[in-house]
PDB file of N, CA, C and O in Angstrom, chain B, residues numbered from 101:
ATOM      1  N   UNK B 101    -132.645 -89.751 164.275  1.00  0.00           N
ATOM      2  CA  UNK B 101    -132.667 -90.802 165.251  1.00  0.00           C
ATOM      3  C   UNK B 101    -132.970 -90.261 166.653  1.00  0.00           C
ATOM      4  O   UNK B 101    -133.909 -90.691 167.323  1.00  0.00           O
ATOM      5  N   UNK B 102    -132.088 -89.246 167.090  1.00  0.00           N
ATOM      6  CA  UNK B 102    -132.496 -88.230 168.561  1.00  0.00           C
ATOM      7  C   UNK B 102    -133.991 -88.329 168.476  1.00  0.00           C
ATOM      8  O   UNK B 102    -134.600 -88.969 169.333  1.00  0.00           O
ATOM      9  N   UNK B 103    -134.607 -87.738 167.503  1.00  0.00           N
ATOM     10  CA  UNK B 103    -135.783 -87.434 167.881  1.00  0.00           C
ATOM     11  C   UNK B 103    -136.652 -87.973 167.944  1.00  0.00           C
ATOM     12  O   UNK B 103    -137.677 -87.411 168.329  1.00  0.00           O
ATOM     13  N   UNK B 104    -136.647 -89.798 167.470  1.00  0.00           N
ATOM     14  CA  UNK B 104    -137.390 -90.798 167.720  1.00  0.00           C
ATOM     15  C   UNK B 104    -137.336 -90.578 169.348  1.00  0.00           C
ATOM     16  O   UNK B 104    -138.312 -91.201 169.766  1.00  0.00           O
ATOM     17  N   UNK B 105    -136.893 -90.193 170.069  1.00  0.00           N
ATOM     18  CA  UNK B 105    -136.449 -90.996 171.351  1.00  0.00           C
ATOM     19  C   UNK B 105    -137.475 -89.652 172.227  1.00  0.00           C
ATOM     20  O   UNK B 105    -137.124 -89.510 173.398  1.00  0.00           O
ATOM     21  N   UNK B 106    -138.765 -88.619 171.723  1.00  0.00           N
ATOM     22  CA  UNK B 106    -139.046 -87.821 172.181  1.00  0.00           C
ATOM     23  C   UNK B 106    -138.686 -86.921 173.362  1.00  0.00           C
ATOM     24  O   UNK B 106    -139.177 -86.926 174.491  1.00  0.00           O
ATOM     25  N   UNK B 107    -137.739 -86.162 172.867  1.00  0.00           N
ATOM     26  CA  UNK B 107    -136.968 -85.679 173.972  1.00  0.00           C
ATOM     27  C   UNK B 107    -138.144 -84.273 174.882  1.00  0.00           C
ATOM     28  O   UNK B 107    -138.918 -83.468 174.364  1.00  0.00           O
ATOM     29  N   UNK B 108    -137.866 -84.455 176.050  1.00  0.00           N
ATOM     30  CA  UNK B 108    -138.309 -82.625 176.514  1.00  0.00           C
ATOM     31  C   UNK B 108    -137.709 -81.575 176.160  1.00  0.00           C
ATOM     32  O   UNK B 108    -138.354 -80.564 175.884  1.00  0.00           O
ATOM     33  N   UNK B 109    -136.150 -81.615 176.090  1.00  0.00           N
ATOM     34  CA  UNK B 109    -135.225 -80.368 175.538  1.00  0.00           C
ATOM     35  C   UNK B 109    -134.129 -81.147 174.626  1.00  0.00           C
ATOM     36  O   UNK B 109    -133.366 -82.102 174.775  1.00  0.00           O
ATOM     37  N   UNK B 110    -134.408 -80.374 173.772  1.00  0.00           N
ATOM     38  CA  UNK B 110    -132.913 -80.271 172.790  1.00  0.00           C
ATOM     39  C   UNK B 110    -132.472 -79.378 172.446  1.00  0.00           C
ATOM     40  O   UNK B 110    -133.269 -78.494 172.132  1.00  0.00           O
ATOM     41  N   UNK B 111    -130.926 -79.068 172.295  1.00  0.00           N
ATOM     42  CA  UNK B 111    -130.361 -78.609 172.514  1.00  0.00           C
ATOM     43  C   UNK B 111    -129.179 -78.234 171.207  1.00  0.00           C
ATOM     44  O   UNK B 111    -128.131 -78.803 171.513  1.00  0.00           O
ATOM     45  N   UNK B 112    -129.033 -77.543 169.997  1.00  0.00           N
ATOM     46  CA  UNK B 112    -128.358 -77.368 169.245  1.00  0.00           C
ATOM     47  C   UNK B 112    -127.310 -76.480 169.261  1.00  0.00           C
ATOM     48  O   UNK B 112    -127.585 -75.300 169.482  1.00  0.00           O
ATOM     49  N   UNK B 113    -126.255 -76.770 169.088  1.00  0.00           N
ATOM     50  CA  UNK B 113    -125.005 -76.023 168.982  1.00  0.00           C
ATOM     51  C   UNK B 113    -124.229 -75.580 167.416  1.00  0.00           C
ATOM     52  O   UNK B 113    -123.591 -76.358 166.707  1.00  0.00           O
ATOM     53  N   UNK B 114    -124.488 -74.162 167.146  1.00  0.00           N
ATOM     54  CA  UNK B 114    -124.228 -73.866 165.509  1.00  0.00           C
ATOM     55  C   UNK B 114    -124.994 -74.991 164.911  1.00  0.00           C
ATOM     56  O   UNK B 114    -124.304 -75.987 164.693  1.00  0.00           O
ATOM     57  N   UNK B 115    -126.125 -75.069 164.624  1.00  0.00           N
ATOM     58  CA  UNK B 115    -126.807 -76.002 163.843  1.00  0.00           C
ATOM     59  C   UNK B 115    -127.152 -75.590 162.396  1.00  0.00           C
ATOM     60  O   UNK B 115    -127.872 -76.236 161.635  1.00  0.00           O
ATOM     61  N   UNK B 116    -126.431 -74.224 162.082  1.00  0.00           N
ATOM     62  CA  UNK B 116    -126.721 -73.826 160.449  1.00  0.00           C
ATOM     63  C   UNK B 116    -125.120 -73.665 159.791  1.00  0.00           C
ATOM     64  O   UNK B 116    -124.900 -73.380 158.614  1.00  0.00           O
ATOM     65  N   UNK B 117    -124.139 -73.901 160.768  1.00  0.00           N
ATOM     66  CA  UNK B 117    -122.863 -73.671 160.641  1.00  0.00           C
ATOM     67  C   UNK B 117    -122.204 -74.617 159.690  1.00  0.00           C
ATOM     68  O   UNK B 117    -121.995 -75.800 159.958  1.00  0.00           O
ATOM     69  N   UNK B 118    -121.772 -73.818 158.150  1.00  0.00           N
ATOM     70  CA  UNK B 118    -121.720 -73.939 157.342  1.00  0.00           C
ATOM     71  C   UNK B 118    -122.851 -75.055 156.690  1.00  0.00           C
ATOM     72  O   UNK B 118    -122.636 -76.219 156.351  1.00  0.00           O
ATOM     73  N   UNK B 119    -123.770 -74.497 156.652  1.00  0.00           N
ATOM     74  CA  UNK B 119    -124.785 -75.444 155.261  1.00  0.00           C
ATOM     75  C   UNK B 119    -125.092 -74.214 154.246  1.00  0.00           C
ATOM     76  O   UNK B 119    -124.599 -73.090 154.154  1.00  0.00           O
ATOM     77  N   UNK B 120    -126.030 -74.835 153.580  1.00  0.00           N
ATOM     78  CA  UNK B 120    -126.613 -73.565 152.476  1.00  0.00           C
ATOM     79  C   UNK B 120    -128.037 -73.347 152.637  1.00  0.00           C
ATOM     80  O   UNK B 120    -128.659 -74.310 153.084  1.00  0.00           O
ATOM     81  N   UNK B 121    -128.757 -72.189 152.347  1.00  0.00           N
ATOM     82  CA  UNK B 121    -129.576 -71.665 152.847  1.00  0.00           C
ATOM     83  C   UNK B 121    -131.038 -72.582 152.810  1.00  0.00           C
ATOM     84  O   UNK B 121    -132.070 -72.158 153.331  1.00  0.00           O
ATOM     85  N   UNK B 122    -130.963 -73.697 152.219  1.00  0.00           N
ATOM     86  CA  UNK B 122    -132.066 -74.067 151.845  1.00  0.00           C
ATOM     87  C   UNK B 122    -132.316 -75.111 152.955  1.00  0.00           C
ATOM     88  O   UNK B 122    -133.441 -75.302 153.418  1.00  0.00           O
ATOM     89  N   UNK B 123    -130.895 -75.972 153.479  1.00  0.00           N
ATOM     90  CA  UNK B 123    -131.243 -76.305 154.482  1.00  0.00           C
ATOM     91  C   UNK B 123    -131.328 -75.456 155.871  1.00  0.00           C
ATOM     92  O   UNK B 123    -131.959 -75.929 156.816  1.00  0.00           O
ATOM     93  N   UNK B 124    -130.750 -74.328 155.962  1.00  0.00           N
ATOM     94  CA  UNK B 124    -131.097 -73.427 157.101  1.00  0.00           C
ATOM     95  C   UNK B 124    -132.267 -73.498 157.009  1.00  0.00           C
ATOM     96  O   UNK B 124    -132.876 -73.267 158.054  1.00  0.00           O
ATOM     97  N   UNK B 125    -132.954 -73.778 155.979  1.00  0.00           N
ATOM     98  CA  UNK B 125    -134.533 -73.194 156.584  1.00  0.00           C
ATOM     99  C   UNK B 125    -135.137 -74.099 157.041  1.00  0.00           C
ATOM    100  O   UNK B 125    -135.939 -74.032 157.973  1.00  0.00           O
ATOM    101  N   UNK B 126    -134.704 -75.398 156.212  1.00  0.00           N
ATOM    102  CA  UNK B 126    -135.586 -76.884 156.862  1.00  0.00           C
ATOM    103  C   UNK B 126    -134.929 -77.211 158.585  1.00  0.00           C
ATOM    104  O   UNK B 126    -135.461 -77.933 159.428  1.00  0.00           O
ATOM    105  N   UNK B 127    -133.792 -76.515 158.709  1.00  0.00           N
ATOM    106  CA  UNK B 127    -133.328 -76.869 160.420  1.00  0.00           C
ATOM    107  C   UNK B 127    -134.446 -75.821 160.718  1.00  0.00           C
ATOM    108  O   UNK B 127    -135.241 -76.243 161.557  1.00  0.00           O
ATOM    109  N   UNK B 128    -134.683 -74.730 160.315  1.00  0.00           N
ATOM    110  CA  UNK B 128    -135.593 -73.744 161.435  1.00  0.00           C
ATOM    111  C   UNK B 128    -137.006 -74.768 161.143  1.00  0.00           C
ATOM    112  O   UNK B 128    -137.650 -74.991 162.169  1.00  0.00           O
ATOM    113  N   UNK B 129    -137.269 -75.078 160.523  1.00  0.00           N
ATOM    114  CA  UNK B 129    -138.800 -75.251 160.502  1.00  0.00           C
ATOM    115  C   UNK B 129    -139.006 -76.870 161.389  1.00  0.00           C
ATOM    116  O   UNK B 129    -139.985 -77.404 161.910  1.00  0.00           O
ATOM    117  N   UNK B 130    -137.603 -77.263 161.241  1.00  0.00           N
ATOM    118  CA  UNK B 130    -137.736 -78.674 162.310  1.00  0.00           C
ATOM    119  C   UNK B 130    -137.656 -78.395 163.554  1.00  0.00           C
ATOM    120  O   UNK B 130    -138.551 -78.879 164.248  1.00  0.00           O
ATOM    121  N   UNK B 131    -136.448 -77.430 164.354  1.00  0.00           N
ATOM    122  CA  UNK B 131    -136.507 -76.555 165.475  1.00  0.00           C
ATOM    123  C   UNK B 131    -137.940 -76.121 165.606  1.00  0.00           C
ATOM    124  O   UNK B 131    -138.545 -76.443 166.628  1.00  0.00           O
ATOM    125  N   UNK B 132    -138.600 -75.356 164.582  1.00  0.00           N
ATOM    126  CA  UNK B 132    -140.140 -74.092 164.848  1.00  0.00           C
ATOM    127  C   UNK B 132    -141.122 -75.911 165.294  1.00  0.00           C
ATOM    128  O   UNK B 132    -141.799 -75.870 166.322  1.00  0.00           O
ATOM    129  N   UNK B 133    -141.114 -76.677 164.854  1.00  0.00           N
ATOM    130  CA  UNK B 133    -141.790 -77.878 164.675  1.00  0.00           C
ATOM    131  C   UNK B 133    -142.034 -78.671 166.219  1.00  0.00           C
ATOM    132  O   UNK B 133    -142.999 -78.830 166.967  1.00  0.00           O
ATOM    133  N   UNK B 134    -140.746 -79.019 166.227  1.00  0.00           N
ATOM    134  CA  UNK B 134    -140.568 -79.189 167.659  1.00  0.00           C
ATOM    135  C   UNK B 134    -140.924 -78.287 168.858  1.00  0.00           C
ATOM    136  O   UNK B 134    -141.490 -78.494 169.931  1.00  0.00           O
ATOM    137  N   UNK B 135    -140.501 -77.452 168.399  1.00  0.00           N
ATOM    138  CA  UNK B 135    -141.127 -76.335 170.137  1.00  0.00           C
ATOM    139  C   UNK B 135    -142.946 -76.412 169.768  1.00  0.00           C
ATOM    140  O   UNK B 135    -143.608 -76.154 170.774  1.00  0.00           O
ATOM    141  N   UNK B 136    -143.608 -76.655 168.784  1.00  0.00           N
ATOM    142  CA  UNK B 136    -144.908 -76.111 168.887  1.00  0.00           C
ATOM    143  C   UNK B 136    -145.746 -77.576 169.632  1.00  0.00           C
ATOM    144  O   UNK B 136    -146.932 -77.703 169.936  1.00  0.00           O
ATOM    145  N   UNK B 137    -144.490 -78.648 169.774  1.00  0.00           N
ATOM    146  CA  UNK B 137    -145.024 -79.826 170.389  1.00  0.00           C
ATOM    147  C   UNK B 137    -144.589 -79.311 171.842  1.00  0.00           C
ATOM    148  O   UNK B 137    -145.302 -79.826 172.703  1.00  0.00           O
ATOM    149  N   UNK B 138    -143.917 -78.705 172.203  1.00  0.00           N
ATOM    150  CA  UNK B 138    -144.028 -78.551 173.595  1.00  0.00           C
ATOM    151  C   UNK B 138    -142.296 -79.176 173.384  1.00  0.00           C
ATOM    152  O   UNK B 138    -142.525 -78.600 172.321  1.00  0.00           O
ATOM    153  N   UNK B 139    -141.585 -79.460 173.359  1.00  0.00           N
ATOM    154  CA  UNK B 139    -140.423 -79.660 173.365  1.00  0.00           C
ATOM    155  C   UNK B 139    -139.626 -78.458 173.350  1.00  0.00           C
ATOM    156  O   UNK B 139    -139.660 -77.627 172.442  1.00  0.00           O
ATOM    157  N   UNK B 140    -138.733 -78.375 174.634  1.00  0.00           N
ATOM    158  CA  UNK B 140    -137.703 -76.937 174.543  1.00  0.00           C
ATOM    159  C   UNK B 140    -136.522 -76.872 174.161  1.00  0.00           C
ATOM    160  O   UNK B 140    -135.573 -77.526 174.594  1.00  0.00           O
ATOM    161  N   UNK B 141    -136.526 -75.965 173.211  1.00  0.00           N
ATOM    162  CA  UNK B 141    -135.080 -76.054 171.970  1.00  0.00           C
ATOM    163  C   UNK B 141    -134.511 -74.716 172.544  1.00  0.00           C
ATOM    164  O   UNK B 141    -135.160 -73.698 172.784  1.00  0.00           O
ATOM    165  N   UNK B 142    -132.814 -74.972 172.763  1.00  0.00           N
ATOM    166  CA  UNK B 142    -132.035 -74.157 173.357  1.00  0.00           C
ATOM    167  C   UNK B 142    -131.140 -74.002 172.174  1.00  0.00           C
ATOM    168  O   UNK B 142    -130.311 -74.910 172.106  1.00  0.00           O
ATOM    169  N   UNK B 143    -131.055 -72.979 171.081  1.00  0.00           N
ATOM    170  CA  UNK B 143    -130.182 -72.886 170.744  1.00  0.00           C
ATOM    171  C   UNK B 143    -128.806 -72.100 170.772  1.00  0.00           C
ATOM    172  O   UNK B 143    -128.889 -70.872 170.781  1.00  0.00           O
ATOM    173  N   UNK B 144    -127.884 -72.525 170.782  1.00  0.00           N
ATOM    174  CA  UNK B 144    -126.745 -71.844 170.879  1.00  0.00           C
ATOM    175  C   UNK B 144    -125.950 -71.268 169.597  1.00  0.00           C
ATOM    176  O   UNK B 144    -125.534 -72.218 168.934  1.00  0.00           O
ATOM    177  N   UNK B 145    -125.665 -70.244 169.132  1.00  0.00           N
ATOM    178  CA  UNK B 145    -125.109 -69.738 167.931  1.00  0.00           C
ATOM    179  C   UNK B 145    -124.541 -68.410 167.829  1.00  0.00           C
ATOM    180  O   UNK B 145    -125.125 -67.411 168.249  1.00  0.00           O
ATOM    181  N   UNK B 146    -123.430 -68.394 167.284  1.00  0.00           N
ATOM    182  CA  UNK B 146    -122.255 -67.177 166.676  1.00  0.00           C
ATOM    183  C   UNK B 146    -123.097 -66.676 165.345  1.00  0.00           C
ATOM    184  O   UNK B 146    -122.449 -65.856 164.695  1.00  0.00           O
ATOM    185  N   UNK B 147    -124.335 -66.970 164.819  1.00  0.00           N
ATOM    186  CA  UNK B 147    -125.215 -66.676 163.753  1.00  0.00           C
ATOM    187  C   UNK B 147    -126.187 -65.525 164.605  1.00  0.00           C
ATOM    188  O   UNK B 147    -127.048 -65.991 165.350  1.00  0.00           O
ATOM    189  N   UNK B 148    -126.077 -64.320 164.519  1.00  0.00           N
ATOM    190  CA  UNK B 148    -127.327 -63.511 164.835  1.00  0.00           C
ATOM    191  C   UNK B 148    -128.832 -63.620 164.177  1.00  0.00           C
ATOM    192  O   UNK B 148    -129.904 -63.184 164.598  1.00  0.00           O
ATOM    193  N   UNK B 149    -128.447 -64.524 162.736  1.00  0.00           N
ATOM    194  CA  UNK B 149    -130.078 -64.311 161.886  1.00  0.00           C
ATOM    195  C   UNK B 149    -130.367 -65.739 162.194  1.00  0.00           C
ATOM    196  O   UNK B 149    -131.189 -66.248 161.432  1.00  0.00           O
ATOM    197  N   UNK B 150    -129.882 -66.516 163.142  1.00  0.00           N
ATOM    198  CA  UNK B 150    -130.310 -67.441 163.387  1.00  0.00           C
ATOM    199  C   UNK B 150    -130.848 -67.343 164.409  1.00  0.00           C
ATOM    200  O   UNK B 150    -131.844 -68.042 164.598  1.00  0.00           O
ATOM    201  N   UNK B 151    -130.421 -66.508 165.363  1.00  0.00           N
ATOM    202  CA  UNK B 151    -131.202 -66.112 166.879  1.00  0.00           C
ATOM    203  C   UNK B 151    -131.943 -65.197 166.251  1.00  0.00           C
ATOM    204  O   UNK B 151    -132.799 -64.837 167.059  1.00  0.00           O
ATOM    205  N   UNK B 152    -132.031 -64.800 165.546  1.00  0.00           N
ATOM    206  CA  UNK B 152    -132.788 -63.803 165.473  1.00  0.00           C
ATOM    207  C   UNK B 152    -134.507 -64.372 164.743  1.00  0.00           C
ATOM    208  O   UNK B 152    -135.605 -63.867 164.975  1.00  0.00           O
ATOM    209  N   UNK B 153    -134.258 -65.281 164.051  1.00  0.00           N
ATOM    210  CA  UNK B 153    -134.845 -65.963 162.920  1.00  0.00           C
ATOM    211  C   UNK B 153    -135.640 -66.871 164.020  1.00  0.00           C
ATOM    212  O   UNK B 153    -136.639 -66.172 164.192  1.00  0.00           O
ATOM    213  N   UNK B 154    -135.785 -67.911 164.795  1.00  0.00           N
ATOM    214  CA  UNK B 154    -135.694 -68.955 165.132  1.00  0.00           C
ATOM    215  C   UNK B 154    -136.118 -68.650 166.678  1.00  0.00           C
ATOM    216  O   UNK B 154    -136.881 -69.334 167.361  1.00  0.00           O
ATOM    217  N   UNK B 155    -135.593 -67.728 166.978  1.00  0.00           N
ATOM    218  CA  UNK B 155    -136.122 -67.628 168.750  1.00  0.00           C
ATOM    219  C   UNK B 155    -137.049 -66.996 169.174  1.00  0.00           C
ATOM    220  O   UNK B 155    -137.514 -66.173 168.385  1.00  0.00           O
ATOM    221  N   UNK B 156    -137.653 -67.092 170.453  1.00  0.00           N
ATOM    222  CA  UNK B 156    -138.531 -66.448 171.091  1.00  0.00           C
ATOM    223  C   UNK B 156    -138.197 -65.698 172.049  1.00  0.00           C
ATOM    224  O   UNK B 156    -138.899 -64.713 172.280  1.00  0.00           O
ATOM    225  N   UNK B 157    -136.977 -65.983 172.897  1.00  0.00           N
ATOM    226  CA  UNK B 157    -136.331 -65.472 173.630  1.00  0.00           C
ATOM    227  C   UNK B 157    -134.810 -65.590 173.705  1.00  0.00           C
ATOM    228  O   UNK B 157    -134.322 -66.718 173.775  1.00  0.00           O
ATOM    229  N   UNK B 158    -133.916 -64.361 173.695  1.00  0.00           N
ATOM    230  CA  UNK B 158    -132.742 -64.579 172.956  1.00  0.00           C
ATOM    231  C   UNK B 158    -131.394 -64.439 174.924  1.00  0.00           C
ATOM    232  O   UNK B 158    -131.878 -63.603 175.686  1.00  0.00           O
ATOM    233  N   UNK B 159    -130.697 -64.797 175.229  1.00  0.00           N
ATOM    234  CA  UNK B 159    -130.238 -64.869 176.492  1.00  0.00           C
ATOM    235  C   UNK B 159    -128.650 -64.611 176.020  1.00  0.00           C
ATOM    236  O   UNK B 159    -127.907 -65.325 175.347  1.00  0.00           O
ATOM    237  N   UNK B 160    -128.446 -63.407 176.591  1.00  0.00           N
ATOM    238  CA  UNK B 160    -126.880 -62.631 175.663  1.00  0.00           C
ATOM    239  C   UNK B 160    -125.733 -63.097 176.923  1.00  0.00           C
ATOM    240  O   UNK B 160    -125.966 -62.654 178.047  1.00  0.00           O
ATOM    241  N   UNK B 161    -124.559 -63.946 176.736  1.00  0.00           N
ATOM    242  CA  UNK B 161    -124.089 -63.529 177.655  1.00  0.00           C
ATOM    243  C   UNK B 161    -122.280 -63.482 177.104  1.00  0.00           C
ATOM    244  O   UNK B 161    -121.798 -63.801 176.017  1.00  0.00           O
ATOM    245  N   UNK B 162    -121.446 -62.818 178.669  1.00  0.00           N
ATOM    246  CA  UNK B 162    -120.383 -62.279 178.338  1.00  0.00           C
ATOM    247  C   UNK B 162    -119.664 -62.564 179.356  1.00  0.00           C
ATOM    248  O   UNK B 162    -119.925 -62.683 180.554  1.00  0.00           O
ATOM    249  N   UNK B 163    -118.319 -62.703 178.482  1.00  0.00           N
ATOM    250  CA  UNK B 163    -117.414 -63.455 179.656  1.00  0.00           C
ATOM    251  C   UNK B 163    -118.208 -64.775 180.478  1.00  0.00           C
ATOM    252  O   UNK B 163    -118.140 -64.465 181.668  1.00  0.00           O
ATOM    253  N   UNK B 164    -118.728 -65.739 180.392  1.00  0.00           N
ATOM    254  CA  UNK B 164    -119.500 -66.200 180.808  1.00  0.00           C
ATOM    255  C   UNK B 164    -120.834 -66.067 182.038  1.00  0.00           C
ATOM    256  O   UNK B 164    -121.433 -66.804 182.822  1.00  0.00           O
ATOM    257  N   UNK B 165    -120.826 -64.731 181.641  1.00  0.00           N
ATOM    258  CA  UNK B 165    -122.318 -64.384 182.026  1.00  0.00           C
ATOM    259  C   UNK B 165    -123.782 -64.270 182.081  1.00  0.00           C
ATOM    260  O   UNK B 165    -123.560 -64.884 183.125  1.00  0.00           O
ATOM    261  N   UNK B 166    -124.886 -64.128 182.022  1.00  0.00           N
ATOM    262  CA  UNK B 166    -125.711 -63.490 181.769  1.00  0.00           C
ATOM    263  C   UNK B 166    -125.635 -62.542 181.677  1.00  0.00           C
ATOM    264  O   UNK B 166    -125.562 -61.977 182.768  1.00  0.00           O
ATOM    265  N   UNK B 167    -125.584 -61.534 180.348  1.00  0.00           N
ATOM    266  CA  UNK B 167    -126.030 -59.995 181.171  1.00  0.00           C
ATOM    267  C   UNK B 167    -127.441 -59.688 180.300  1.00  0.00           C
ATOM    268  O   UNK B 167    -128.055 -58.780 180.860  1.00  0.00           O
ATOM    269  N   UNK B 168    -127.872 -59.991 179.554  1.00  0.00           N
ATOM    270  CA  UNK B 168    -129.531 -59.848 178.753  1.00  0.00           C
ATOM    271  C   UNK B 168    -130.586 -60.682 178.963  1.00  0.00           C
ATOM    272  O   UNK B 168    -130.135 -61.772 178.609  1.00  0.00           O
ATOM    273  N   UNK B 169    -131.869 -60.875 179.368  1.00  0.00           N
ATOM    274  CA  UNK B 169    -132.688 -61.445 178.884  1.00  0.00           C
ATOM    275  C   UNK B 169    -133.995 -60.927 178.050  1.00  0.00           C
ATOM    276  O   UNK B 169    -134.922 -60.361 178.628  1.00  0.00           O
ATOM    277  N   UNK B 170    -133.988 -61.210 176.404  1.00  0.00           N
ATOM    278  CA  UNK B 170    -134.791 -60.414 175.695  1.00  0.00           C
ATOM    279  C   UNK B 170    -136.036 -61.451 174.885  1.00  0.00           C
ATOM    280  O   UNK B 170    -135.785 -62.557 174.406  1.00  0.00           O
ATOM    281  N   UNK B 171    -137.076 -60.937 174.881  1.00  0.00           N
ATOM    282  CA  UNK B 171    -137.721 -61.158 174.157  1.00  0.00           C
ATOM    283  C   UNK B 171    -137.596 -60.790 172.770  1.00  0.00           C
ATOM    284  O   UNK B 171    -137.332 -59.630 172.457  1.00  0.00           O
ATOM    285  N   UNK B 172    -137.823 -61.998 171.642  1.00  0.00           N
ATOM    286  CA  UNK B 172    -137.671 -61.528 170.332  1.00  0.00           C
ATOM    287  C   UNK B 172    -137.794 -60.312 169.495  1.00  0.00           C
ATOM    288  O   UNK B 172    -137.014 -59.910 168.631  1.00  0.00           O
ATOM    289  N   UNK B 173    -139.352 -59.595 170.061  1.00  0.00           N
ATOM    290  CA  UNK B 173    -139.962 -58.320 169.976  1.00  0.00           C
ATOM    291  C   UNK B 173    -139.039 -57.234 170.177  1.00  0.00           C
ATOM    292  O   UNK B 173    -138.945 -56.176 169.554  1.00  0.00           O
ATOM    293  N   UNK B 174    -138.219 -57.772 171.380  1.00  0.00           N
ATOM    294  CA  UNK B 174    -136.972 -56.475 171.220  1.00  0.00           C
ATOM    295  C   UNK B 174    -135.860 -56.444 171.264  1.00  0.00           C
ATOM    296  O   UNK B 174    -135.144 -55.616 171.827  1.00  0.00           O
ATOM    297  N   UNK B 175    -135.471 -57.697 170.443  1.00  0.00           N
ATOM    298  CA  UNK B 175    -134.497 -58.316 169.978  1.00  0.00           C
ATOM    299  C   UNK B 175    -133.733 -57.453 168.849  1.00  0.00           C
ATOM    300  O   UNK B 175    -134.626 -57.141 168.061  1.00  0.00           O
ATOM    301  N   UNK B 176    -132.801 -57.042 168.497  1.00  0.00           N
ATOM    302  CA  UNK B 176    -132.226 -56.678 167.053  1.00  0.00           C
ATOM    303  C   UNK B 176    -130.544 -56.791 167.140  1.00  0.00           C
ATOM    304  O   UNK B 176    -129.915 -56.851 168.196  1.00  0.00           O
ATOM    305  N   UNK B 177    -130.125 -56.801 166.162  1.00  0.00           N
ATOM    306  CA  UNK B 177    -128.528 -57.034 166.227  1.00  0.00           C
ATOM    307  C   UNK B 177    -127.663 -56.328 166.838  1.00  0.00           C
ATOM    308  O   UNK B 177    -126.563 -56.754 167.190  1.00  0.00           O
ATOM    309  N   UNK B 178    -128.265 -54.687 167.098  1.00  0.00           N
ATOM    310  CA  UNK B 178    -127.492 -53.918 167.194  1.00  0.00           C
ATOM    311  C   UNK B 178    -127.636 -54.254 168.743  1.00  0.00           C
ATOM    312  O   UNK B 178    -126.580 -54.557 169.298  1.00  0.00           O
ATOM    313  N   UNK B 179    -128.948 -54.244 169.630  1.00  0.00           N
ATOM    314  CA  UNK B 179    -128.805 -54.544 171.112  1.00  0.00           C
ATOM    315  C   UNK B 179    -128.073 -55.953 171.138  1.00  0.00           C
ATOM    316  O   UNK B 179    -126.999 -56.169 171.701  1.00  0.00           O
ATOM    317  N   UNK B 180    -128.693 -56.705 170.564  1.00  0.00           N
ATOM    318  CA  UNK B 180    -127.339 -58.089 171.527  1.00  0.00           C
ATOM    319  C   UNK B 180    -125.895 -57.949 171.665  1.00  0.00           C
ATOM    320  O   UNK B 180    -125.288 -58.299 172.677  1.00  0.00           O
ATOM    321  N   UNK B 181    -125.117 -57.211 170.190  1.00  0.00           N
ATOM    322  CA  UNK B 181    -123.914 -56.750 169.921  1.00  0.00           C
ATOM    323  C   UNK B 181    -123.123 -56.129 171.326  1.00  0.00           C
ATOM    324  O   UNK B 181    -122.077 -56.385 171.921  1.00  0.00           O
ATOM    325  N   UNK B 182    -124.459 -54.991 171.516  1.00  0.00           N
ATOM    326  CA  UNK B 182    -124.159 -54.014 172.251  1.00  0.00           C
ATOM    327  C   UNK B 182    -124.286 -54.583 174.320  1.00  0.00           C
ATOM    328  O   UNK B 182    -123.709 -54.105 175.296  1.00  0.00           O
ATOM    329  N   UNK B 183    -125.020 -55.426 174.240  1.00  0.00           N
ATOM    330  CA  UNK B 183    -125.050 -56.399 175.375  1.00  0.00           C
ATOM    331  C   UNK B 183    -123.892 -57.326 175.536  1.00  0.00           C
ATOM    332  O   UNK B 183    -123.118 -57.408 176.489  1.00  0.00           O
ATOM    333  N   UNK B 184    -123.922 -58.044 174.366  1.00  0.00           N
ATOM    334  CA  UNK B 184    -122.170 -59.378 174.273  1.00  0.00           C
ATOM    335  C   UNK B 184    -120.934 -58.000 174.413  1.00  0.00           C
ATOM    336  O   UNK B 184    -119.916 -58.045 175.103  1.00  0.00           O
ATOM    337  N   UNK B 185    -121.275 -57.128 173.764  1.00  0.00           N
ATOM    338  CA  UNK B 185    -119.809 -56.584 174.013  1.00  0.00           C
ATOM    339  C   UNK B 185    -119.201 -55.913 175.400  1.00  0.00           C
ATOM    340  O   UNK B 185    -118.046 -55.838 175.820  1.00  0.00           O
ATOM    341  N   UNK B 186    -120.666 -55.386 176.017  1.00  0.00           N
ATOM    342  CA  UNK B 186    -120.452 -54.793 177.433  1.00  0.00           C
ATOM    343  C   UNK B 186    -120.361 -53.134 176.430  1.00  0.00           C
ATOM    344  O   UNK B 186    -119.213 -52.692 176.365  1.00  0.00           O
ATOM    345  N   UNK B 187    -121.241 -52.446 175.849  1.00  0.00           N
ATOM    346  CA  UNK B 187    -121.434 -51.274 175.641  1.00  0.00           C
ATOM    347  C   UNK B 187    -122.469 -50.679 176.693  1.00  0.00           C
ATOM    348  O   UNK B 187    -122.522 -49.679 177.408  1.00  0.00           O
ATOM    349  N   UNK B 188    -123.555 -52.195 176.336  1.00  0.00           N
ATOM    350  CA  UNK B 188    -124.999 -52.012 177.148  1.00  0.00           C
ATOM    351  C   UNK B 188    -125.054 -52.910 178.026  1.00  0.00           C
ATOM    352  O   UNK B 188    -125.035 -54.116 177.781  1.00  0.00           O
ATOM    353  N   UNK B 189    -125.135 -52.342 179.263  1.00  0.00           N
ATOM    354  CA  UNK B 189    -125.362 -53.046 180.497  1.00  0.00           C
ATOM    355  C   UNK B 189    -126.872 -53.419 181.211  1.00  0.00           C
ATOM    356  O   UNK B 189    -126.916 -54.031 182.278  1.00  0.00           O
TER     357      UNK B 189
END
């Protein structure tokens, strides 16, 4: 129904949080769907293979901060970990 209403940004919060994998993939490919119309999808998630899976640019933050801004390309689990935790500054 949201998306009848052509939004500019939407905005998902844990949007794979608890389903099973088959719909994880149909949320990424509706998310991948939407951004290729020009619509900007912000997602928010405690899922790393979902940021990881799904984004283009991943934005780490701590204690309510910013402290990362990464492109997917150099994106991996071990740097965001190491960014959210305050190892890597």
């Amino acid at each position: 129904m949201w998306l009848g209403m052509n939004p500019k940004v939407v905005i998902v919060d844990e949007p794979t949080k608890g389903i099973d994998v088959g719909a994880r993939s149909e949320i990424y490919n509706i998310l991948r769907q939407l951004a290729s119309t020009g619509v900007g999808v912000i997602v928010i998630s405690s899922e790393l293979v979902d940021i990881l899976s799904i984004s283009d640019r991943i934005l780490v933050m701590r204690t309510g901060e910013l402290v990362a801004s990464l492109n997917n390309d150099e994106a991996n689990e071990k740097n965001i970990i190491e960014y959210a935790t305050g190892v890597r500054k």
